[in-house]
C-alpha positions in Angstrom: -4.8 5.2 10.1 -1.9 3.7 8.3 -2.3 1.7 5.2 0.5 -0.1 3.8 0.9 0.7 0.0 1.0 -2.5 -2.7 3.5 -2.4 -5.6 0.9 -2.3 -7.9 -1.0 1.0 -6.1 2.8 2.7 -5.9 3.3 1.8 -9.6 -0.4 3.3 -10.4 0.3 6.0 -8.8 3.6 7.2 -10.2 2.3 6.2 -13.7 0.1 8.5 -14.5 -2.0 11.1 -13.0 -5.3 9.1 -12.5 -7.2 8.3 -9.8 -5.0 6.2 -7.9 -2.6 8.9 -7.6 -5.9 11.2 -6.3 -6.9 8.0 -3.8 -3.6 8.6 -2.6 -3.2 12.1 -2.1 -6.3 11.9 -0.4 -5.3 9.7 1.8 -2.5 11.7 3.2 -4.6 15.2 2.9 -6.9 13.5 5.1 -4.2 12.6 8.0 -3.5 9.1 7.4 -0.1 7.7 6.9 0.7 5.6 3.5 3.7 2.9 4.6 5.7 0.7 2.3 8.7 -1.2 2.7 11.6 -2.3 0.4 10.3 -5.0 -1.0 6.9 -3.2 -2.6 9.2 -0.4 -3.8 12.0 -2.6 -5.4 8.5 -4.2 -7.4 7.2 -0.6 -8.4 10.4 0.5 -9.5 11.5 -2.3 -11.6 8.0 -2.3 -13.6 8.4 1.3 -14.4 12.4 1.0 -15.6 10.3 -2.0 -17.9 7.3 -0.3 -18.9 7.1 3.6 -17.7 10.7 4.7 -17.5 9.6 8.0 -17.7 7.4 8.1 -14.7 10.4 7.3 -12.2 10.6 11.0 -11.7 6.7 11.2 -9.9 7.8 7.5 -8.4 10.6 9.3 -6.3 8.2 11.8 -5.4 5.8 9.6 -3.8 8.2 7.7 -2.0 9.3 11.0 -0.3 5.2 11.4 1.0 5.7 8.2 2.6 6.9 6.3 5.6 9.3 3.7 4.3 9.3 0.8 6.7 12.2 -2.7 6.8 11.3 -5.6 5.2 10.3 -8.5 7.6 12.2 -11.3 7.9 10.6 -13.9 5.5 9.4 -16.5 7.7 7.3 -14.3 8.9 5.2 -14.7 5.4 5.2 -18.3 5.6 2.4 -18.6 7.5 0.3 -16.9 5.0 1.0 -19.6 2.5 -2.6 -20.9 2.3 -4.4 -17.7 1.5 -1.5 -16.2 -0.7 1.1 -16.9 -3.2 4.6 -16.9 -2.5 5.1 -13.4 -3.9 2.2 -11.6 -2.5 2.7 -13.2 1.1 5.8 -10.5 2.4 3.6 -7.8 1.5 0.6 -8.6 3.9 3.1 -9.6 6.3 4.6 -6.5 6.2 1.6 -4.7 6.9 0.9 -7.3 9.7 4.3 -6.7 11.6 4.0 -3.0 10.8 0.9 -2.6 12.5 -0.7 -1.4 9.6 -4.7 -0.8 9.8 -5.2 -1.1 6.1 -3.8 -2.7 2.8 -4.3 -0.9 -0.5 -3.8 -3.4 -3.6 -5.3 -3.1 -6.7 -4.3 -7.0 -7.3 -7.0 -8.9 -7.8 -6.0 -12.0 -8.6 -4.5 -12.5 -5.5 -6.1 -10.3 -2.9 -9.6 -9.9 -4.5 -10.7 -13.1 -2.3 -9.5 -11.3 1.1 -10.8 -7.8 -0.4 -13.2 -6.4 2.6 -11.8 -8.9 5.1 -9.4 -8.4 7.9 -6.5 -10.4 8.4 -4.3 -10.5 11.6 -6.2 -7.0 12.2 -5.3 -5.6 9.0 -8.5 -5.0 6.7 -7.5 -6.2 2.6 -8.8 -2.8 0.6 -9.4 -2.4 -3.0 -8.6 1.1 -3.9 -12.5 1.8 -4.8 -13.4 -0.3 -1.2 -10.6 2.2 0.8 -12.1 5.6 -1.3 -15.5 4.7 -0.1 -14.6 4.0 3.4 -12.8 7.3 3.5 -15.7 8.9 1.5 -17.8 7.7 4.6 -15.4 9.9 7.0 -13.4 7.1 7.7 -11.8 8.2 11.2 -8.6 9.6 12.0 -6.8 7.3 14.2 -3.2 9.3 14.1 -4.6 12.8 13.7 -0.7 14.3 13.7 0.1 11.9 10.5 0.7 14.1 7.7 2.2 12.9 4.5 5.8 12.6 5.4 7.2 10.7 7.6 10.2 8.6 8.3 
């Protein structure tokens, strides 16, 4: 399974050793893949230059344990614009033209309406919805998919 990575779950996760951090680990340890692009990693990174400079060190760690993926074009995100904001919109569409099974966001505000709900065959996960699924032996649809990759 791959599951497209949020700025907020990136910045979560390089923050501090909590369970987002675990959710992710997990998620590789169990043979998925975690994907971003540059546009959720230029998010992450500028919070934590403004809040958790310190942190930057586990951020580049994490980015190594995943697949980074190109940006889509932004018209693509257009047509999201009545279910999303401008800002959240490249970031489903990424996981869209990525062929993403899954994308983890903690951001309720924005996603928490879609949370549990599939869009152009990508299923909107909180990071409690995705730990239960995978607590429920979620399957694995690339068993070779092992943390890294590029």
């Amino acid at each position: 399974m791959r599951v497209f990575l949020d700025a907020n779950i990136l910045f979560s996760a390089a923050k501090s050793d909590g369970a987002i951090r675990q959710l992710f680990h997990e998620i590789c340890a169990l043979g998925h893949e975690c994907a971003v692009d540059e546009y959720v990693v230029a998010e992450a990174r500028r919070n934590l230059e403004l809040k958790f400079k310190t942190s930057l060190h586990d951020f580049e760690r994490i980015l190594g344990e995943v697949t980074r993926l190109p940006t889509p074009p932004a018209d693509i995100a257009s047509s999201l614009a009545p279910i999303l904001p401008e800002k959240d919109r490249p970031v489903l569409a990424s996981a869209v033209r990525h062929g993403c099974h899954a994308l983890l966001t903690g951001d309720k505000a924005h996603f928490g309406h879609l949370f549990g709900k599939t869009i152009a065959g990508v299923s909107i996960q909180s990071p409690q919805g995705l730990a239960e699924f995978l607590a429920a032996g979620a399957p694995r649809l690339n068993p070779r998919a092992r943390g890294r990759r590029r």
